[in-house]
N, C-alpha and C positions, 0 to 999 in steps of 0.2 A: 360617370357612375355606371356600374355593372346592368345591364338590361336585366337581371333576375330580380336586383336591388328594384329598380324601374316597376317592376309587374308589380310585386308585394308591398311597395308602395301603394299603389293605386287599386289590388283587388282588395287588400285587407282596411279594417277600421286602423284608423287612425294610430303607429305608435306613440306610445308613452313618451308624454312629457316627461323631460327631469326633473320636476316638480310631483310626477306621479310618479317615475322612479322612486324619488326618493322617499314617498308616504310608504308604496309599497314595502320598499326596505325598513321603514321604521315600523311598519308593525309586525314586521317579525321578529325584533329585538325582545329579549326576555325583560320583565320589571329584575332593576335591580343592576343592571350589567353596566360593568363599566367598559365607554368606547370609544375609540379615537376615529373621527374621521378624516380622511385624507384628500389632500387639496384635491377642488375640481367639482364634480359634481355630488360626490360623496356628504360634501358640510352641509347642502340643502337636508339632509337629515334631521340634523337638529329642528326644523321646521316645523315637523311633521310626526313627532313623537305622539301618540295619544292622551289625554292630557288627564286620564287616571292612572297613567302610567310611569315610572320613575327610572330616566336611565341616567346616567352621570355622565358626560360627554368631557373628555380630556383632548390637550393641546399639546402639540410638542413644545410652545413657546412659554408654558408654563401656566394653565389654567386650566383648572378641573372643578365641575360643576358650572358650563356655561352653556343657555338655551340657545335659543331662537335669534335670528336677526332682529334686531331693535328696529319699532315702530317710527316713521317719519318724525321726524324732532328730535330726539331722544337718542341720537348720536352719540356713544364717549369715543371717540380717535384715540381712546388709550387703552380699550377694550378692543384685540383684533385675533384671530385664531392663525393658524398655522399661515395660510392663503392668504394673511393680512385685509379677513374679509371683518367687518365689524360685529359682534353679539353681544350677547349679553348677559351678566351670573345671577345665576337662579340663587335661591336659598341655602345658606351652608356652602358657596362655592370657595373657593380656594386660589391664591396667586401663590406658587412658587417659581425659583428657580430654575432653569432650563437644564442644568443638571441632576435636579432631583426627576424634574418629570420623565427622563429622559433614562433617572435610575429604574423608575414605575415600570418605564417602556421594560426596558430590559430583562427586570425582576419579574416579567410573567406573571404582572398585577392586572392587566387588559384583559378584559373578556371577550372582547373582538374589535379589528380594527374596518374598515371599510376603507376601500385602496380605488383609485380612480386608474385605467389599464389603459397600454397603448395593445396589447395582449394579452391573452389567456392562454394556455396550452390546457390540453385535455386531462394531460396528469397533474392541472394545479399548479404547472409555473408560472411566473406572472413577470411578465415585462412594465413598466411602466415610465421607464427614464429612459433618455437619448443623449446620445455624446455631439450632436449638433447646436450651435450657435442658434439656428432656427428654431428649432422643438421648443414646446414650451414648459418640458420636463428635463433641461438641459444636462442635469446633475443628479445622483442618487438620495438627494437629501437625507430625512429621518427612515424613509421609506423601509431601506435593508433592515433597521434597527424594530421597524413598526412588522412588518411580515416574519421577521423571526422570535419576534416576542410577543405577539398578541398572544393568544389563546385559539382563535380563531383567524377565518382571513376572510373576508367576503368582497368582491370586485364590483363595481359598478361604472357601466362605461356603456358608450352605443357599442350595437351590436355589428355594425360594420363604420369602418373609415368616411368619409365624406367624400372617394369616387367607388365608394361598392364592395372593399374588399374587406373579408372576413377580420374579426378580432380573436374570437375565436378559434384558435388553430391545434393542429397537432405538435406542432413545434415553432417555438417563440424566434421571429427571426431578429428582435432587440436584444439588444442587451437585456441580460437578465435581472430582475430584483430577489428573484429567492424562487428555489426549487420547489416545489411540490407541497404550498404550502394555504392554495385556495383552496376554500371547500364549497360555496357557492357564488354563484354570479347573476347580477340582474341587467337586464340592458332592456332600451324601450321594446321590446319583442317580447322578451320570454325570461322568466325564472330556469336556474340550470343550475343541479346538483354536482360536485365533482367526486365521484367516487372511486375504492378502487377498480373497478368492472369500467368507468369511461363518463361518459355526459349523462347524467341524467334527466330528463325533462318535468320539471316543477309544475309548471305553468306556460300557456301560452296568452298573448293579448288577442283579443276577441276577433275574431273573423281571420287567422293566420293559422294555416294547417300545418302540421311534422312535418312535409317535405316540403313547402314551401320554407320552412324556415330551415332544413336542412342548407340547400341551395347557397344558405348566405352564411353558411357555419362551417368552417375548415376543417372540419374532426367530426366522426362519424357522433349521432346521438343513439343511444340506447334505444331499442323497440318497447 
């Protein structure tokens, strides 16, 4: 791990759980939107939605209107979302076909998707799949089809690798999933706008200043 990683670890408060990630991100979904999450850390969303609030949550595997992970007992094995993680369908949900849902994707019926990144670039590219045996994004799956058809793109991923090195960057050096197509990004550190002018800074988590989180961010952030 990057000795910079190392410091802001240990001067700042604690980052963000993926489990606060992902509250954070669910309350800034509009009532009303329909939205795909994507494998990884993105589906704890569903979790975390406010519960006077009404979003429609869709699958690539063909379920739209499914919440929450189901309470201990309460298991259906034949209930599982994209990640083949288990949920559950709210009120009015829906089972189709994996070619209608997939027509939904395309037809620019999503109002935002949420994408799990191996990278960001500054201008909004986003890597997320790898051509290795290893990685555990081996294949492009629905992803090209979700980043060029949402309406939106919003990225949720830690803010660095697990030895120190930025996600963050100027330029994606994965393969890519679609050009210029995120507009913000949350990672246990900081909320991050992508605009035309570069990074813009949202938010930071409690006791981490701009240049310390500079430091671990490959792409300059806005003043």
């Amino acid at each position: 791990m990057r000795e910079d990683t190392l410091e802001i670890t240990a001067r700042a408060h604690a980052p963000l759980s993926r489990d606060q990630m992902a509250a954070r991100a669910a309350a800034d979904i509009p009532e009303g939107w329909y939205v795909n999450l994507g494998i990884g850390i993105p589906t704890l969303i569903a979790n975390h939605v406010p519960a006077d609030r009404e979003v429609i949550f869709q699958s690539e595997n063909g379920l739209l209107g499914f919440g929450p992970a189901p309470a201990a007992g309460e298991l259906d094995p034949f209930l599982i979302n994209a990640g083949k993680q288990p949920v559950t369908l709210l009120n009015g949900a829906a089972l189709m076909h994996q070619a209608d849902s997939f027509a939904m994707i395309r037809g620019r019926h999503l109002d935002l998707c949420v994408l799990g990144a191996f990278q960001v670039a500054a201008n909004g590219d986003i890597a997320n799949w790898a051509t290795s045996d290893t990685d555990a994004a081996p294949a492009v799956g629905g992803a090209m089809d979700l980043a060029l058809g949402a309406r939106r793109v919003w990225v949720m991923m830690e803010h660095t690798t697990r030895d120190g090195a930025p996600r963050i960057v100027s330029d994606c050096s994965y393969p890519l999933t679609a050009l210029g197509v995120v507009s913000r990004i949350y990672t246990n550190l900081a909320v991050i706008d992508i605009t035309p002018q570069g990074l813009r800074l949202v938010e930071l988590v409690d006791g981490l200043t701009r240049s310390e989180l500079q430091k671990v961010t490959a792409a300059p952030i806005l003043a």
